[in-house]
C-alpha positions as CSV (number, residue, x, y, z in Angstrom):
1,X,8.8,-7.0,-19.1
2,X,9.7,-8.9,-16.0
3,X,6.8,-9.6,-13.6
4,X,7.7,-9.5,-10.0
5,X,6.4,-11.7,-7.0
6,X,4.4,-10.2,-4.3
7,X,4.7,-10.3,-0.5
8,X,1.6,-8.7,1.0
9,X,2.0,-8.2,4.8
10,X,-0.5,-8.9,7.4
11,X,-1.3,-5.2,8.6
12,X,-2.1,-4.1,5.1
13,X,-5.0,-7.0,4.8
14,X,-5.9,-6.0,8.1
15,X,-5.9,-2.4,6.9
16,X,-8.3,-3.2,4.0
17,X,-10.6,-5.1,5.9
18,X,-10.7,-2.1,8.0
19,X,-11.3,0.3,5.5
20,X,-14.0,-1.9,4.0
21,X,-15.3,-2.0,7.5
22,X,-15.4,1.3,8.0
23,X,-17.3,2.3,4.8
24,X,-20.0,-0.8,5.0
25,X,-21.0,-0.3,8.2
26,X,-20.3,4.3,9.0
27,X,-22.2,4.7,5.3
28,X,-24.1,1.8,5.2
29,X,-23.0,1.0,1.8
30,X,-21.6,-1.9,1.1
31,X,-21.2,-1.7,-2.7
32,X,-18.9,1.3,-1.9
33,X,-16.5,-0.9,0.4
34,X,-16.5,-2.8,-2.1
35,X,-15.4,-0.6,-4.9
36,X,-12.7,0.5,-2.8
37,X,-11.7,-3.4,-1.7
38,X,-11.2,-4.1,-5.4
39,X,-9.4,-0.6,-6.2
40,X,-7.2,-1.2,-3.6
41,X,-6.2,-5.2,-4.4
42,X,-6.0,-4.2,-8.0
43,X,-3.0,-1.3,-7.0
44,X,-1.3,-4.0,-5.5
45,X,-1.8,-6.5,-8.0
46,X,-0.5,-4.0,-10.4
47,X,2.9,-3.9,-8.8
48,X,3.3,-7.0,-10.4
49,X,3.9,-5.7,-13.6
50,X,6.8,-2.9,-13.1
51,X,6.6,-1.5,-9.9
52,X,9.2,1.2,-10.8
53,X,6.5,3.3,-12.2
54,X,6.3,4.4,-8.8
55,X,8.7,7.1,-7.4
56,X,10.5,7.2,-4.3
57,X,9.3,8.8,-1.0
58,X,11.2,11.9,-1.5
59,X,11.8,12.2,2.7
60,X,14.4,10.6,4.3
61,X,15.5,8.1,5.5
62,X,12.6,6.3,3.5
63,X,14.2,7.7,-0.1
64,X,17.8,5.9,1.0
65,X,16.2,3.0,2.0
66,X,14.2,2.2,-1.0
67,X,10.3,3.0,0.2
68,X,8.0,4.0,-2.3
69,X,4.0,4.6,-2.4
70,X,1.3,5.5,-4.1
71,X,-1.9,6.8,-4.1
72,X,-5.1,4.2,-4.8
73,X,-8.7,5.1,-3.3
74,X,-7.3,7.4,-0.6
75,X,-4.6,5.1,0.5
76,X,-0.9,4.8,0.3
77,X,0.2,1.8,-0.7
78,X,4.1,1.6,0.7
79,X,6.1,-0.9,-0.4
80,X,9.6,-1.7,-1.3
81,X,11.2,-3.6,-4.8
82,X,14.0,-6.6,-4.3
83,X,15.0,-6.9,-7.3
84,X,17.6,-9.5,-7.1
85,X,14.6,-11.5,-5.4
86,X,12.1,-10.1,-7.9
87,X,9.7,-9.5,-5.1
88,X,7.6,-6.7,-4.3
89,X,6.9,-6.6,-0.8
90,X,3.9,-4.1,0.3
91,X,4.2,-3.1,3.9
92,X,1.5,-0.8,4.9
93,X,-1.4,0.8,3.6
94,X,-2.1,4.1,5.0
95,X,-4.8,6.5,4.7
96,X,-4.2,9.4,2.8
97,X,-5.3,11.8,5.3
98,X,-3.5,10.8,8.2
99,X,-0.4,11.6,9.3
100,X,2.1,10.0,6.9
101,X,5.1,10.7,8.3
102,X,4.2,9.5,11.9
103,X,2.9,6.2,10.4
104,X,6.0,5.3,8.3
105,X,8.2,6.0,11.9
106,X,5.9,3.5,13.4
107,X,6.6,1.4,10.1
108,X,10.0,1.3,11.1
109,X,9.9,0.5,14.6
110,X,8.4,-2.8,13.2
């Protein structure tokens, strides 16, 4: 199985660091933030390793232009396969309660 190369942008390390932020110091508990800091790297990691496990997002025009996410700790990973690059590239990580939709617009405006 081919293993692909990763491109993590910016705003999802900053998105992380918020999340990790947010659970450390609203909970005070830090072993928690954790937990979820490693959850979360380990999703992306895993994208090495046949990202096509994932599915499409089913809306448009995110389906057409090759988005897909998944779920890990209460965030959407969204990213997006090259594959005559071989490269994942992981664009945003978004919290699973907001409002998708309206995030992945903003996404696009990018």
């Amino acid at each position: 199985m081919d293993e692909y190369k990763l491109v993590v942008k910016p705003r999802v390390y900053r998105n992380i660091f918020k999340a990790y932020n947010y659970i450390k110091e609203k909970f005070g508990n830090p072993q928690a933030a954790e937990r979820r800091y490693f959850t979360i790297m380990d999703g992306i990691k895993s994208l090495s390793v046949d990202p096509y496990r994932v599915r499409l997002i089913e809306s448009e025009p995110w389906n057409s232009l090759g988005y897909r996410r998944f779920l890990a700790s209460n965030y959407y990973i969204v990213f997006k396969i090259d594959e005559e690059r071989k490269t994942v590239y992981v664009f945003d990580l978004i919290f699973a309660r907001s409002d998708f939709d309206a995030r992945l617009h903003r996404l696009g405006r990018k």
